[in-house]
Every structure is written in structure tokens, then in C-alpha cells.
N, C-alpha and C positions, 0 to 999 in steps of 0.2 A: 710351480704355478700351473693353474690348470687353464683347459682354452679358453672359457670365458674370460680370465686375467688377460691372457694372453692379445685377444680380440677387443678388450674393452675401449684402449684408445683410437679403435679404428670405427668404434657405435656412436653411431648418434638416434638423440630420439627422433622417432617417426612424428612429432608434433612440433617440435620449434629448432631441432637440431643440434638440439645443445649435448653436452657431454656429460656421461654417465658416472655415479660412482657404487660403485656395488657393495650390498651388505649379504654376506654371507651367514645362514641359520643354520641350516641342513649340509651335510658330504654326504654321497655314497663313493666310497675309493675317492678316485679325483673327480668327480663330479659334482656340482654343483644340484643339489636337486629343491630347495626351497633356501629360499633369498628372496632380496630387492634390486629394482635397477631406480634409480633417481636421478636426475639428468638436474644442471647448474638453475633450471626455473621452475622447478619441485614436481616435475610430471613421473610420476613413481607406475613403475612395472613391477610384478611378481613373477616369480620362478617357483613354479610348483612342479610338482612331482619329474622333476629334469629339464621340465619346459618354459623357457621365457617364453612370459604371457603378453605380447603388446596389446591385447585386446580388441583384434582383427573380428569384424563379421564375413562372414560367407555371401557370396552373391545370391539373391532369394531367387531362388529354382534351379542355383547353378552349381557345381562345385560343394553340394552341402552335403560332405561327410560325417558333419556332427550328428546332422538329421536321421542318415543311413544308422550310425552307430547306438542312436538309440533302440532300435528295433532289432538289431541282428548284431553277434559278438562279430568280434574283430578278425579271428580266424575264418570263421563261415563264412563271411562278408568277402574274402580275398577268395574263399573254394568257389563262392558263384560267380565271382570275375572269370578266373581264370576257368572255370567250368563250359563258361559259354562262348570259348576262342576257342577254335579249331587244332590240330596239330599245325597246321600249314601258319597261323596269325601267330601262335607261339613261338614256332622257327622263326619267323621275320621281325616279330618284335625282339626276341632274345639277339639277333644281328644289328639292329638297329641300337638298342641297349650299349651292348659292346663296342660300338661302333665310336657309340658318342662317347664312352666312356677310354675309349685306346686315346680318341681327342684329344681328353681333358690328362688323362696322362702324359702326352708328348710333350704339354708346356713346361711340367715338372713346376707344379704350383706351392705356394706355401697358403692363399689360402681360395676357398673353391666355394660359393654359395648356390645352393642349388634351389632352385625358383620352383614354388609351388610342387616340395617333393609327392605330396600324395600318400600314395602306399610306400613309396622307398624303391619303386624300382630301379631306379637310375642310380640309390644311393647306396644298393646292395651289390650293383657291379664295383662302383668306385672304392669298397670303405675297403674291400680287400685288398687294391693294389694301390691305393694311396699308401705314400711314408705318414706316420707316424704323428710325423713333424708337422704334417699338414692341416690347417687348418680349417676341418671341412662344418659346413654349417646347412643343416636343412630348415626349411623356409615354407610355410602354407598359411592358408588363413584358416582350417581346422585346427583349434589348438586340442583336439579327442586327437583327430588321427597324428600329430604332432609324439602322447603321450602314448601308443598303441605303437608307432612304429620306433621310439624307445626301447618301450620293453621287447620287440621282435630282434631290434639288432643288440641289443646287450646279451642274449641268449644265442645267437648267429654267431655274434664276433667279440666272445667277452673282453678281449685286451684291447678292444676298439675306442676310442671315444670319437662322438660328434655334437656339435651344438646344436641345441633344437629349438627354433624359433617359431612363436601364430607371428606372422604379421603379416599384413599384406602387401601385395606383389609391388603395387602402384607408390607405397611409403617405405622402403626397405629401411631398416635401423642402420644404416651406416653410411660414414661419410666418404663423400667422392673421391673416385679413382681408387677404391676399399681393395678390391679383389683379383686377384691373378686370372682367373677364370670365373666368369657368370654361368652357369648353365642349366635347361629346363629339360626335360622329357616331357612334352605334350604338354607341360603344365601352362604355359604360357598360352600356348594354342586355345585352350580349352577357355580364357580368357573374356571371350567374346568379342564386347563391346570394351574392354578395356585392353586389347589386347596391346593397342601404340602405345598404353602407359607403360606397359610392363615392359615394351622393349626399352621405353623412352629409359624407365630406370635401372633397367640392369645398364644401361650405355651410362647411366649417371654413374654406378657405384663400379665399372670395371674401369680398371689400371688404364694408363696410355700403351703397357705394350703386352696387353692384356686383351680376352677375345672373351664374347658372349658365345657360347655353341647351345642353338636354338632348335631342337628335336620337334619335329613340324609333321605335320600331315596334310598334305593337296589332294584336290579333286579336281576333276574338269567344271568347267562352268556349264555346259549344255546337258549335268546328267541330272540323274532324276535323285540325287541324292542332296544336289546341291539344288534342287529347285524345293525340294520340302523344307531344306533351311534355311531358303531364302522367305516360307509362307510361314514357321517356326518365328523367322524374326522379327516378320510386319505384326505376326499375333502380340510379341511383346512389346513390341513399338522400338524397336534397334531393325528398323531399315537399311539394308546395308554392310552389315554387320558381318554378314553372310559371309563376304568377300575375302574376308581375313584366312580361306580354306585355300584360297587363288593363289599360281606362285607367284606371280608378276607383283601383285596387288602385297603380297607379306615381304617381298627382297624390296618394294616401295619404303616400305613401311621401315626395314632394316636401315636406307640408304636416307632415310634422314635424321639419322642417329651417330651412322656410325660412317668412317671415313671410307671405308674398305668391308668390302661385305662378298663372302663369296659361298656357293650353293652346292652342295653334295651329296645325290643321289643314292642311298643307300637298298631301296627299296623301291621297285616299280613294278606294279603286278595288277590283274585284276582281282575283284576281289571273289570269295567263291559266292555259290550261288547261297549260302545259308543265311539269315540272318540274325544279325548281331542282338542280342536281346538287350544291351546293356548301351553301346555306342551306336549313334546316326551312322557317323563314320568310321571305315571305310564301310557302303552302302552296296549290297548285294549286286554281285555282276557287273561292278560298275571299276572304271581304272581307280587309281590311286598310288600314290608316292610317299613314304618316309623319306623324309631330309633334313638337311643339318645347313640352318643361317648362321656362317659364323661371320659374327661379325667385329671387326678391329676399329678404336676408337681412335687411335694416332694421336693427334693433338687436344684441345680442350674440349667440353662436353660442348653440342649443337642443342638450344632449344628449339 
């Protein structure tokens, strides 16, 4: 049985919740790489080239790797990421990385959803020390970089398998209390203006004795990095929005979801004076903190 079988009574559809029943067209080894998914009130997804397609859009101006991908291949695309971070932002992000990722190991999970994976950073520390048995799932609303970070980790980690879903953060395909561990690297953060949905629903689809581990980045509220974000958000009309970089304001945000919520400092530095061609944040010369909301749901889900 391969892991979408494996996963399928724990999916529901992102439109009415109903249950899934899957047509298999396509295997590569045991993977699923073209099929259907059709849920009890006929809302039908496709599975092409390995990636279930919920047919998520990207936030317009935000988060849109489709966009980037049409202009620059997939390789070059990640050389000018990582080309424009310093040795010192690499060091702390690779800590940070590992950090979350020793986390999500300690619960010893069966199955692991990782919230707006992105490029895969998060899910290239995990896929090597997760068992086997695990059932790990990456999740973005690019269904491009979805299929690009596919073919990166089948060539990385050939005896690996993971599930790769577009869907969006705020409609997960699965039903309550799904997952052992919910977890994001920045994905969540980077959010915005939706960012309370995303915790809202990863508290909706993690286990009772199960934990969301929330990879986050803070600023101070008086520096001049968070005052450009705050004149960023009035231009788009999300006033406010800003606030979601604050730690008080995002552990708020944790503690009305989740029963038990606690905060771990992984990263606290300034930042150097160069700047970041690529990220607002962290903002040249200015404090900032990597940290991990993990948050534990205990009892039943909090609207």
C-alpha cells in the first residue's frame, strides 16, 4: 500500500469534507504520480506528475513561486536564495532548521504535515531521520514548486517517499485531530494577513496529544524594519497585519487555539549590516529572533 492509500481515510476534501476515493492511472515504484481523488459529493482533484492538485491560488504579490518559476529554472532560483544570505544567516538558519526538525523527531510521529513547505528546507532536514513508516506530507499553495521539490528529493533521497500536496494553508485536505505533528518553517509566518487561519488550522488537523511546532521570526516593534511593514501594509490595505512579526501579539494568536502553548528561543542576534535582497526580514542592523510556537491542543478543537 503506498502512502496516499495509507493517508486516504484520514483526507477530506478542502470544499465540503467529505471522503475521498482514489483512482489510480499512473505508479512510479510506489508512488502515485497521475490519478484522481473524488470525495462522496463528486468534487474531483487530480494527481499529476506526483502532486495532488487541490487547485490552491497563491496570495497575489505574496508567496507566488509559480510566478518566480516561470522566469528562472528551479536550480538558479534556490543559487540566488541562498547566494544573497551571508555565511553568518546560513549558520543560524541551518540551527534553526535542525532544531525544529530534532522537535518533530522527539514525538516519534507516524504522521507529520508540513505547512507551506516552500523550497523543502525543513523537509530535507526531516526526510532523512524520519522512519520510513512515517507518514510525512508537504503542503504549499504553489502546486510548480510542489513538483520541482519532488523531483529534488527523489534524486537526494531515492528510497524516500513523501506526499506532496498544492493546497492551501487555511483549507488543509484532512480531517480533525489528522496529524501527530503539524509543522511550518517560516511558512506560516510569511502568511500575513491570513496568518490566524493557518494556525487556526493546523490546531484544527493536529492530534489531542499532538503539537503544532511553528518556526517564526520576530522583530522589535520600534525598529525601522518593522515600521516599513507596517507602511507595506497600509499600501495594501491589511493594516495591522504587520503585527504578526511581534512575539506577544503571535504566542496571542497561538493561545487561542491551542491549550498550552510554549516559546523557544533558538536564535537571537542582530542582524549584519548587509542587506537582504530577497527578505524585509531580518532588516539590516536591526535585533531579531528565530523561534519555535509549539503549540499542544489537549482537549477539543477552540473556534
Amino acid at each position: 500500500m503506498n502512502k496516499v492509500e495509507k493517508l486516504l481515510k484520514k483526507m477530506r476534501c478542502p470544499k465540503c469534507h467529505g471522503m475521498f476515493k482514489l483512482t489510480t492511472y499512473q505508479m512510479e515504484g510506489n508512488d502515485i504520480v497521475e490519478g484522481t481523488l473524488q470525495c462522496e459529493n463528486a468534487h474531483q482533484f487530480g494527481i499529476h506528475a506526483g502532486v495532488i492538485d487541490f487547485g490552491s491560488e497563491e496570495q497575489e504579490g505574496l508567496n507566488t513561486w509559480s510566478e518566480y518559476l516561470k522566469t528562472i529554472e528551479y536550480d538558479e532560483m534556490e543559487k540566488q536564495i541562498e547566494d544573497a544570505k551571508s555565511v553568518k544567516e546560513k549558520e543560524q538558519q541551518a540551527l534553526f532548521l535542525e532544531t525544529i526538525s530534532d522537535c518533530v523527531l522527539r514525538k516519534n510521529p507516524k504522521i507529520v504535515v508540513d505547512i507551506a513547505s516552500g523550497r523543502g528546507m525543513l523537509l530535507e532536514k526531516m526526510i532523512s531521520n524520519l522512519s520510513d513508516s512515517t507518514g510525512l506530507v508537504a503542503t504549499d499553495l504553489s502546486f510548480e514548486i510542489m513538483v520541482k521539490d519532488r523531483i529534488k528529493f527523489k534524486k537526494l533521497f531515492p528510497g524516500k517517499s513523501i506526499v506532496y500536496m498544492a493546497c492551501d494553508a487555511t483549507r488543509l485536505p484532512f480531517a480533525e485531530r489528522t496529524a501527530d505533528v503539524t509543522v511550518s518553517f517560516l511558512g506560516v509566518a510569511n502568511m500575513f494577513q491570513l496568518v490566524e487561519q493557518g494556525i487556526s488550522e493546523a490546531a484544527r488537523v493536529t492530534g489531542p496529544e499532538g503539537v503544532f511546532l511553528n518556526g517564526y521570526l520576530n522583530v522589535k516593534e520600534d525598529s525601522e524594519g518593522f515600521r516599513i511593514a507596517r507602511e507595506m501594509c497600509m499600501k495594501q490595505n491589511m493594516q495591522g497585519v504587520e503585527r504578526v512579526f511581534l512575539e506577544q501579539d503571535v504566542k496571542m494568536l497561538h493561545q487561542k487555539y491551542f491549550q498550552t502553548v510554549n516559546v523557544q528561543t533558538v536564535v537571537e542576534d542582530i542582524f549584519e549590516e548587509k542587506e537582504n535582497a530577497i527578505d524585509l526580514f531580518p532588516y539590516p542592523g536591526e535585533w531579531f529572533a528565530y523561534r519555535i510556537y509549539e503549540g499542544k491542543r489537549g482537549g477539543s478543537f477552540r473556534l
